[in-house]
C-alpha positions in Angstrom: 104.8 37.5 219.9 106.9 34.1 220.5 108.1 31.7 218.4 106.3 28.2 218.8 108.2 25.5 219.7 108.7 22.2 218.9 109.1 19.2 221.0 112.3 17.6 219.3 111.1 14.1 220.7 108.3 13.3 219.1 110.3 14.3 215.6 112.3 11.3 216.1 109.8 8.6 217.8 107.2 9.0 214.7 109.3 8.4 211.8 110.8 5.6 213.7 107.6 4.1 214.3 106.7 4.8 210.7 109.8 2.9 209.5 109.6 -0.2 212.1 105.8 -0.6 210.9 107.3 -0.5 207.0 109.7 -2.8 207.7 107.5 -5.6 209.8 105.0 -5.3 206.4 108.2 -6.3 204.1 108.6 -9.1 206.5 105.3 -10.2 206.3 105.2 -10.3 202.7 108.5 -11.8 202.4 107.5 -14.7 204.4 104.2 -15.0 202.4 105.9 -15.4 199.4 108.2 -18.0 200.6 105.2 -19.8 202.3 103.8 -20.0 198.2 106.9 -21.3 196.7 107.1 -24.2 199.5 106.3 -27.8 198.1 103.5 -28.2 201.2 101.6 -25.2 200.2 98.1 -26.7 200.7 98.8 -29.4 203.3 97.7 -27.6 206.2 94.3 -26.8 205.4 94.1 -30.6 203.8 95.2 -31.9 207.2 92.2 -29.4 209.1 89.7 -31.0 207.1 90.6 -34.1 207.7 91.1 -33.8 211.0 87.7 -32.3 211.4 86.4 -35.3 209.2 87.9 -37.5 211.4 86.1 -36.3 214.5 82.5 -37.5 212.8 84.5 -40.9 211.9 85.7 -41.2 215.7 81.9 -40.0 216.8 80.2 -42.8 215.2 83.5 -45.6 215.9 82.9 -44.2 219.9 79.1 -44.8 219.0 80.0 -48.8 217.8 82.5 -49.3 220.3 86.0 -48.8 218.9 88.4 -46.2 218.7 90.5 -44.5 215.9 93.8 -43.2 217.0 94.7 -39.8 215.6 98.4 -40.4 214.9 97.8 -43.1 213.1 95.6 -41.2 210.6 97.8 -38.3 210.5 101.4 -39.5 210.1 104.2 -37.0 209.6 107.3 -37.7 208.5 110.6 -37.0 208.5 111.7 -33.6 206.6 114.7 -33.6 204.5 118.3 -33.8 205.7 119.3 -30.2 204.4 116.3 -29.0 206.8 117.7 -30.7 209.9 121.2 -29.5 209.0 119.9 -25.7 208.6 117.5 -25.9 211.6 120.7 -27.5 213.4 123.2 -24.3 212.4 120.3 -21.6 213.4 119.6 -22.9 216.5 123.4 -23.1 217.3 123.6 -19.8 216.2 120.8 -18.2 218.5 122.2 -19.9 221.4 125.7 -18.7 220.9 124.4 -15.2 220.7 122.3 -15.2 223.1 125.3 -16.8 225.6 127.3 -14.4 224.4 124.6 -11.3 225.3 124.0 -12.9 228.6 127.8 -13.1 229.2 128.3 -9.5 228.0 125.7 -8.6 229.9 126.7 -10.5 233.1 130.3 -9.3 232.9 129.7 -5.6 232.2 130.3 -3.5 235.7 128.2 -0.5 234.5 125.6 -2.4 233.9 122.3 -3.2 235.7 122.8 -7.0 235.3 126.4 -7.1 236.6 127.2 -9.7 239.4 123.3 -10.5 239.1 122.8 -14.4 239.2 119.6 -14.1 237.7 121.2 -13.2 234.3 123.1 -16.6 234.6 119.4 -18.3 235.5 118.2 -16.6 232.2 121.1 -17.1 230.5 120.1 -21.4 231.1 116.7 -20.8 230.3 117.2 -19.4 227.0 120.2 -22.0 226.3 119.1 -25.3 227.2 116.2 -25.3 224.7 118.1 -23.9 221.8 120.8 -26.8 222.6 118.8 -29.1 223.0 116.8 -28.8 219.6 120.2 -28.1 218.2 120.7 -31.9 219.4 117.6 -33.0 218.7 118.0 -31.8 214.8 121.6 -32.7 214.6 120.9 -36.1 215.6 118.0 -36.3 212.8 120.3 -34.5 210.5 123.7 -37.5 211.2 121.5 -40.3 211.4 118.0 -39.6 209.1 116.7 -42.8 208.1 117.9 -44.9 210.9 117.2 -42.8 213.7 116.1 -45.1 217.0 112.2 -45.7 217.3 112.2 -42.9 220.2 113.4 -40.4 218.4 110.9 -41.8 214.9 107.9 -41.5 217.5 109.1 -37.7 218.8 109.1 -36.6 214.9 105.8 -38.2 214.3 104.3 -36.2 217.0 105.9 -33.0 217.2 107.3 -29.8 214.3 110.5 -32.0 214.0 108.3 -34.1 211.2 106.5 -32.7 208.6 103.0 -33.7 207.9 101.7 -35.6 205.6 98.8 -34.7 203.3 95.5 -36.7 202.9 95.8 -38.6 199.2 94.1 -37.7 196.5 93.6 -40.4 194.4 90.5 -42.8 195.5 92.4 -46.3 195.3 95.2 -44.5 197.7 92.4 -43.5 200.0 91.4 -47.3 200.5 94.8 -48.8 200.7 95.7 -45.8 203.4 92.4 -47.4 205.2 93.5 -50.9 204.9 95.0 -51.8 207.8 91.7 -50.6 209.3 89.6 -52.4 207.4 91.3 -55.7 208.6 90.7 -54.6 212.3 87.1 -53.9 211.2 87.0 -50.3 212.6 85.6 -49.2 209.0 83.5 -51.2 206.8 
């Protein structure tokens, strides 16, 4: 009789996989735990419904003959100054690693990647955007407050702003509406 034998691969691959599945379900509870401690917690969902409400509104102001812009309805604003400096330092951070793995990569003669200009093509590709967010958010983070109307218009309408939330309270409702009401879009 022979002894049974084992294939010493498969050993090593399933604990592994074991531990990489443990460790993306600590992430994933990590990050919804921060999500419940953040000051925005319900602002999403707030914003879907009114953005779902707005679609009748802009139904029946299509039916009368007028239109309701959607930015001006859903403002965000600008996050705090901490948030631009952090954003700033991380995405300065990923690019320099990843230049520095593309350069590593690029340099190394035993590797597959040596001499290959592609690498330096991907090396750009993954740079230019981290740099220029870097800019973007270091420019938000120096200047804030008094930041050039361009640069105001590309945080109202992108994840450089945050958003706002629909108010609450009734008599905020109709001085949010206002300026609307003087256009006579809602009556």
């Amino acid at each position: 009789m022979t002894a049974p034998t084992y294939d010493v691969s498969a050993s090593v691959f399933l604990p592994g996989l074991m531990g990489a599945g443990i460790l993306l379900s600590g992430g994933i509870l990590l990050a919804d735990g921060i999500k419940r401690l953040t000051p925005n917690r319900g602002v999403r969902r707030r914003v879907a419904v009114a953005k779902a409400v707005h679609g009748v509104v802009e139904g029946a102001a299509r039916a009368a003959g007028h239109s309701v812009p959607t930015h001006e309805l859903f403002p965000r604003r600008l996050r705090g100054r901490w948030t631009y400096v952090l954003v700033t330092v991380a995405l300065m951070a990923a690019g320099l690693v990843a230049t520095r793995l593309f350069t590593d990569a690029y340099t190394n003669p035993r590797g597959t990647l040596h001499d290959n200009p592609w690498t330096i093509a991907l090396a750009l590709l993954t740079d230019a955007p981290l740099l220029l967010g870097a800019l973007l958010c270091g420019s938000l983070a120096v200047l804030h407050r008094h930041a050039p109307q361009p640069l105001l218009r590309l945080v109202a309408a992108t994840w450089l702003g945050r958003l706002t939330s629909p108010p609450d309270d009734a008599e905020e409702r109709v001085r949010t509406l206002a300026p609307w009401l003087r256009r006579g879009v809602v009556s």
